[in-house]
Each structure stands twice: as C-alpha cells, then as structure tokens.
C-alpha positions as CSV (number, residue, x, y, z in Angstrom):
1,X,0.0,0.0,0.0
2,X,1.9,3.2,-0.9
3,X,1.4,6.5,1.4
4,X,0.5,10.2,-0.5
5,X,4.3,10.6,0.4
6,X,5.4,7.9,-1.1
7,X,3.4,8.3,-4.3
8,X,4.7,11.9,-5.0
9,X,8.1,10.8,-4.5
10,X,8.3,7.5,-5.9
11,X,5.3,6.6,-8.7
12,X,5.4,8.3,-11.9
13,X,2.3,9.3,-13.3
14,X,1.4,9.5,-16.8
15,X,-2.6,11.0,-17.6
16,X,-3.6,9.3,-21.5
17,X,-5.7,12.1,-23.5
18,X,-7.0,10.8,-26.4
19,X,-7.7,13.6,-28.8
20,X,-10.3,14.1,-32.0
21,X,-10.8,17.6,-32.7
22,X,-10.8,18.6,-29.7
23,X,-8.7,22.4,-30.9
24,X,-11.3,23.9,-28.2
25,X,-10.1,22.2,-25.4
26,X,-7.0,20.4,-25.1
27,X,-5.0,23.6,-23.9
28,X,-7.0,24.6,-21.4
29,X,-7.3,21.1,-20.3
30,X,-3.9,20.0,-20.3
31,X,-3.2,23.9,-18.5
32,X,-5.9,22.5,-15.5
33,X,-4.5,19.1,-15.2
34,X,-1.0,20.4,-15.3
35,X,-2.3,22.9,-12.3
36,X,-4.1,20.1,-10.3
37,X,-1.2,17.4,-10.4
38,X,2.3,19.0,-11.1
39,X,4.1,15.9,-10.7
40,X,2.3,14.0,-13.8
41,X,2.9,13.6,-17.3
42,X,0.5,14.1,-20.0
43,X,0.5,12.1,-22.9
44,X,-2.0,13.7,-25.9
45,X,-2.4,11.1,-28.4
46,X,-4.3,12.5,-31.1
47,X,-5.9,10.6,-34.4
48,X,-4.8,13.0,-36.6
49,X,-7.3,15.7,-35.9
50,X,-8.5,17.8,-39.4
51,X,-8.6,20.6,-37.0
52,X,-5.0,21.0,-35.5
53,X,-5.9,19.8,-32.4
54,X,-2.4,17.6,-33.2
55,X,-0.7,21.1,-34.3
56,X,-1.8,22.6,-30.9
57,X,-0.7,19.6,-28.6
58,X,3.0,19.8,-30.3
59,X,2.9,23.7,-29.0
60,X,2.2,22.9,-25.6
61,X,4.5,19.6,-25.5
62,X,7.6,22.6,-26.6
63,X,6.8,24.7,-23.7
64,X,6.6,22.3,-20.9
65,X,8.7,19.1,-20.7
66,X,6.0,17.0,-19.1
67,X,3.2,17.5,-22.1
68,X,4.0,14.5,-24.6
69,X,2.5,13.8,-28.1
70,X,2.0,10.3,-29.6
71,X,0.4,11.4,-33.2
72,X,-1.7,8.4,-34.8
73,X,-2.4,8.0,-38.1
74,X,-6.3,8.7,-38.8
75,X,-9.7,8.4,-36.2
76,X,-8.8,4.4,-35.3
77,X,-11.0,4.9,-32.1
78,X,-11.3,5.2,-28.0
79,X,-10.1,1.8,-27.7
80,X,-6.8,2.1,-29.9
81,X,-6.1,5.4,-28.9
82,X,-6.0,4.5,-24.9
83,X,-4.4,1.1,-25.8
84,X,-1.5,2.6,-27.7
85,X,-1.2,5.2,-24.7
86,X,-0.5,2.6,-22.2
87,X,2.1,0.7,-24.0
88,X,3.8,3.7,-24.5
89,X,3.5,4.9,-20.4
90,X,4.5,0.9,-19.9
91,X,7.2,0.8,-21.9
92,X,8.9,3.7,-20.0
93,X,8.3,2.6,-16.5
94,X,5.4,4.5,-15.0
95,X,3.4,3.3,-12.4
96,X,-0.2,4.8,-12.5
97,X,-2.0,5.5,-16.0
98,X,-5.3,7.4,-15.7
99,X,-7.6,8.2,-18.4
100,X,-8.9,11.3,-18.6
101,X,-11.1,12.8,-21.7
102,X,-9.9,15.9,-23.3
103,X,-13.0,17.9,-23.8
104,X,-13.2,19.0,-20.0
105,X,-15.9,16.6,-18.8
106,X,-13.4,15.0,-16.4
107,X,-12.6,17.9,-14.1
108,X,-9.0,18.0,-13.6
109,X,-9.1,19.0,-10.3
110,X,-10.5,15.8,-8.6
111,X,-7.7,13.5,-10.2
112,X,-5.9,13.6,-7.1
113,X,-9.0,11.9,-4.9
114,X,-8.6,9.1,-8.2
115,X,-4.9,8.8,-7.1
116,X,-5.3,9.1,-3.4
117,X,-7.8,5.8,-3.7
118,X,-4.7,3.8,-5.3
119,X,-2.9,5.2,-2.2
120,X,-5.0,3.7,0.0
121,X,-4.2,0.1,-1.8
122,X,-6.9,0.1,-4.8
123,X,-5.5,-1.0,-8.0
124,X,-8.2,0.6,-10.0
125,X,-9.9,3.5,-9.1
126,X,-13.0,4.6,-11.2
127,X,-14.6,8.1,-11.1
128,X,-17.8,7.7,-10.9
129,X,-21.2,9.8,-11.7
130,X,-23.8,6.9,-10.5
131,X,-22.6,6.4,-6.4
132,X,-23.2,8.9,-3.5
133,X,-21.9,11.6,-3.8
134,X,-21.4,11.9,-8.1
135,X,-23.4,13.2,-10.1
136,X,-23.5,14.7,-14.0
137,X,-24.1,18.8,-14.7
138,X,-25.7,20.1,-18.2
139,X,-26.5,16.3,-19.4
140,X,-30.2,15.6,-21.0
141,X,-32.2,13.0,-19.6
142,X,-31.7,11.1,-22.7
143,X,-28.0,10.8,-22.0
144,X,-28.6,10.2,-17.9
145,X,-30.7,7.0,-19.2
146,X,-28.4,5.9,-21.5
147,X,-25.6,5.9,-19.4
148,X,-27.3,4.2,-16.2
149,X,-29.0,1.8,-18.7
150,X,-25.3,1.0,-19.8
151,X,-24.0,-0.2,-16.9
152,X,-26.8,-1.8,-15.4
153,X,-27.1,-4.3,-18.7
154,X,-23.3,-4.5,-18.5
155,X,-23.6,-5.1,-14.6
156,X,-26.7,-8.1,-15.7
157,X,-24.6,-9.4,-18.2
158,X,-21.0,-9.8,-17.1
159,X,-21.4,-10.2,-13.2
160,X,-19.8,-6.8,-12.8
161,X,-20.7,-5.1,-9.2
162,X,-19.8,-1.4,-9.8
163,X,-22.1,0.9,-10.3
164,X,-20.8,3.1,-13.4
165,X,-19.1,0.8,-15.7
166,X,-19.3,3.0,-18.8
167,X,-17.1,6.0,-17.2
168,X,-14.1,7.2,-18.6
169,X,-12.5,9.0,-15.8
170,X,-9.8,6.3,-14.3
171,X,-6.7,5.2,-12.3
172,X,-5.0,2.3,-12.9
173,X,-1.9,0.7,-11.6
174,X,0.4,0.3,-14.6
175,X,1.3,-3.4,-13.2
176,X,-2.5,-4.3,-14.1
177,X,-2.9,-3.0,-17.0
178,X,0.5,-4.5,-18.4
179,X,-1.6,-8.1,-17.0
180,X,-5.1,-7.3,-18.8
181,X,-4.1,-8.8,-22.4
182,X,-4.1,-5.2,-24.2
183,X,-3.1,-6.7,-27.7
184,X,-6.4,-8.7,-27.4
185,X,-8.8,-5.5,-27.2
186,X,-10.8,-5.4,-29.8
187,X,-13.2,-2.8,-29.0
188,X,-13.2,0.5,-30.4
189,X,-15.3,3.3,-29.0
190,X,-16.7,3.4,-25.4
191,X,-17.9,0.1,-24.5
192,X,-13.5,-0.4,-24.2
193,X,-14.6,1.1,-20.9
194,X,-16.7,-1.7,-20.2
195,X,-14.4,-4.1,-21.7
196,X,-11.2,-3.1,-19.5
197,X,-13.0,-3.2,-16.2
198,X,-14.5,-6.7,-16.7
199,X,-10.6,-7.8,-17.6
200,X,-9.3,-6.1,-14.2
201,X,-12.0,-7.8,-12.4
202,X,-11.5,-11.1,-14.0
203,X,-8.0,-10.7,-12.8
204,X,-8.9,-10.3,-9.4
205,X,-7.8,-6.7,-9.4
206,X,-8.8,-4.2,-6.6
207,X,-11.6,-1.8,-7.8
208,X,-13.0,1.3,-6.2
209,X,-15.7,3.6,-7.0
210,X,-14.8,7.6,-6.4
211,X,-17.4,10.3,-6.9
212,X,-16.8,12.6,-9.3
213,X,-18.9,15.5,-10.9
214,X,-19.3,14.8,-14.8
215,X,-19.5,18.0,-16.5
216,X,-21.0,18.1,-20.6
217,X,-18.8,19.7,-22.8
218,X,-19.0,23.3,-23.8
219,X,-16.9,23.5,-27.0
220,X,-16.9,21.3,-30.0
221,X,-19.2,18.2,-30.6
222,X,-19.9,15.3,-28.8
223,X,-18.3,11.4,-30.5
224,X,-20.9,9.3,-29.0
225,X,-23.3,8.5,-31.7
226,X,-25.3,5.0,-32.7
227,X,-22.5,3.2,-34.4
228,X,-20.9,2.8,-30.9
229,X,-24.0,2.0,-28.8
230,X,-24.8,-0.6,-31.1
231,X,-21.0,-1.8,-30.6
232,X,-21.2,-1.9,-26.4
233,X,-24.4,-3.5,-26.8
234,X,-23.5,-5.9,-29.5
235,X,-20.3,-7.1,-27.8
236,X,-21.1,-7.0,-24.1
237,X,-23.8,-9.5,-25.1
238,X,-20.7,-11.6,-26.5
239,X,-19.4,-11.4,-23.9
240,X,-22.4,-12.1,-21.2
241,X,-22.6,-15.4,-23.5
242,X,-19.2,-16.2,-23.2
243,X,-19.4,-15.5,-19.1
244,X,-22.6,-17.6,-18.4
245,X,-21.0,-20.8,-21.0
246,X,-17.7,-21.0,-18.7
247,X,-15.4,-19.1,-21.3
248,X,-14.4,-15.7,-20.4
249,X,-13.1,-14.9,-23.6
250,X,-9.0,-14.5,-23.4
251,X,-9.5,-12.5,-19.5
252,X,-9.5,-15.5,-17.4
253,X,-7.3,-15.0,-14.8
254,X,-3.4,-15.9,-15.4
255,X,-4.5,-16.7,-19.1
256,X,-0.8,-14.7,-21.0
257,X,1.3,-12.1,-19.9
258,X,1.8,-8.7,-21.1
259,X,3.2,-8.7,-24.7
260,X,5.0,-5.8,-26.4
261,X,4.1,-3.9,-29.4
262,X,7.5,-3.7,-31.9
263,X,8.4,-0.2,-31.9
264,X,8.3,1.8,-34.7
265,X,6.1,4.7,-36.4
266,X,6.5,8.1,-35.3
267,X,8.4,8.8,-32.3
268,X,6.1,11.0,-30.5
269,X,6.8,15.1,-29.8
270,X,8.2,16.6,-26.5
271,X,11.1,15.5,-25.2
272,X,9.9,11.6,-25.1
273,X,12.5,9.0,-25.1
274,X,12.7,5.3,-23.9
275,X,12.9,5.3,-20.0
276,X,12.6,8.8,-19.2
C-alpha cells in the first residue's frame, strides 16, 4: 500500500488524453491538469485531428517538458487510442496511467482523490457519476438514461458489481494494466470502458468507485453517436454469453502475460525518449 508521500516521490504518473478535434479544449485542459497534479505527465495522443488539435498539442509539449504527443495515423477509435497510450507509459516505467477525456468533462481537479484511492491500496480507481456523492451537470435526460441503462445491462450481463461501468475517468496501476491482455482488445469506441473493467476484475484486481462531478462539454461536438451503442451492446452480449458458457473470452485470470508492441512509427513530440 503506498502513502501520499510515497506516491509523489516515488510513482510516476502518466494522464492518456485521447484527442479528435478537440482544438477547443485540449490547452485549457492540459493547462488545469497540469495545475491540479504537477508531478504527472501528459500524454496527448491525437488521431490526426483535421482541426489542429495535433498542431496545438506539439505547441504545448515545446513549452513544458511533461506535455508529450504520440500522433496516430487517422480516427482508429477510443479503444486504440488508450491502448497505444499505455504501451507507451508501460514501456517507460510508469506506475499509475489514468484516463482522462480531453474535452473538460473529467474535471481536472479531482484526479488527485482518483490517485489518493490507489494510495489507500486500490488497483483501479473509477470516477464515478452513479454512487453517493457523483453526479452529472448540463446532461439531458436522454444521455442520464443511456448511461445508467449501460451499466446496469453491463452489470446483468457480465457479473460486474460497480455501479458506473461506462465512465471514462480512471486510475490504474500500470502493473494491471500490463496483466489485462491489451493486444487482445478489440473494441473500439466506449464500451473499451466496459471491456477493460471486466478484464481487471476477471483478474482479481482491486476496484473502487470515487465520486466525481461529470461535466457536458461546452466546446466542440460530442463522438458518442449509434454506431458505438450498437458496438457496447452488440459485444457485451458476447461477452455475457461467453461468461454464463464457462469461457471468459481470453481474461481469465493468469491466461498470458503482457506482450510488447514492436516499436516503430512516429516517435512522438516533447522530449519523449525510452525510459525517461
């Protein structure tokens, strides 16, 4: 179990944006999150963003040695883009990855309660709108019923206990993810959510729920859309099947080991380098 002390002096910390056009946002984003947890890295891995979203990040990775860019070659999804973030954070030896979108709906300022549940011996730490305490500012009802009708199939389905699987807003010990089969991930948009918490769990990882205030974007336009409900709902019912048939579907726990992408592609903007 590692103190606050320990953590600020020990674990490095490496926050995953995922960026799409997000040109709006990501500098005052990265500005808060740079405010709120001085010690952390910031890795911006855009999709190639039309709108210089990419052009932007590279400008704030010059100016401050803890902003890092991992460009990506066209919109290859959620899933991909988080996946690709956390073999890079692996690969260099940090300790806790978070998630954390980049349009200002994950406030910033509460990622150090996320971090002080890992202190306190979680391995996963979700932020959660759905438990005492959280709660969701600006959303229609449409999107409140969407998002609580989420995880309660997901919950039905896949044995899971939490009560908001679909959130975004995460801490993870690096160790765990590494164990979770990342090469295997197949899904895309934001059922990967739902997808990486029911590996943790098959693990036997240690998962917490901390309240968080879920605020709808102000700037630019929202990615959910019906292409990726119709993906959570298509393949969490694969995976319900799988569950209730004795098959868990390559998460069963000590089923691999964490493998290693072969390097190569861009080597992404500000200052990165192997190990740092």
């Amino acid at each position: 179990m590692h103190t606050r002390a320990e953590r600020e002096e020990g674990d490095r910390i490496l926050v995953v944006v995922p960026t799409y056009n997000e040109a709006g946002n990501i500098t005052s984003v990265t500005t808060r999150l740079r405010a709120a947890v001085p010690g952390a890295d910031v890795l911006i891995a855009d999709d190639g963003s039309p709108d210089g979203t990419g052009r932007i990040a590279d400008e704030l990775a010059e100016s401050d040695e803890r902003v890092h860019v991992l460009h990506r070659p066209g919109k290859r999804g959620l899933g991909a883009a988080y996946v690709a973030g956390f073999w890079w954070g692996i690969e260099r030896g940090y300790d806790v990855l978070v998630e954390m979108d980049a349009d200002g709906s994950h406030r910033p300022e509460e990622l150090p309660r996320l971090l002080a549940a890992l202190d306190a011996g979680a391995d996963v730490a979700l932020g959660s709108r759905w438990v005492e305490g959280g709660s969701v500012v600006n959303w229609p009802r449409s999107r409140q019923w969407l998002s609580r009708g989420g995880s309660a199939y997901s919950r039905w389905l896949l044995g899971l206990p939490h009560r908001d699987v679909t959130g975004g807003y995460r801490a993870l010990r690096a160790r765990v993810v590494a164990g979770l089969g990342l090469d295997a991930i197949r899904s895309q948009g934001y059922c990967f959510q739902i997808d990486l918490l029911r590996r943790a769990s098959a693990r036997g990882a240690s998962i917490t729920e901390v309240p968080i205030t879920f605020v709808e974007r102000e700037i630019g336009a929202s990615k959910m859309n019906r292409a990726i409900v119709v993906e959570a709902v298509w393949r969490v019912a694969v995976w319900g099947t799988l569950r209730r048939i004795g098959r868990e579907d390559g998460v069963s726990r000590g089923s691999g080991g964490p493998r290693r992408p072969r390097r190569g592609g861009r080597r992404p903007r500000g200052g990165a380098r192997p190990g740092r």
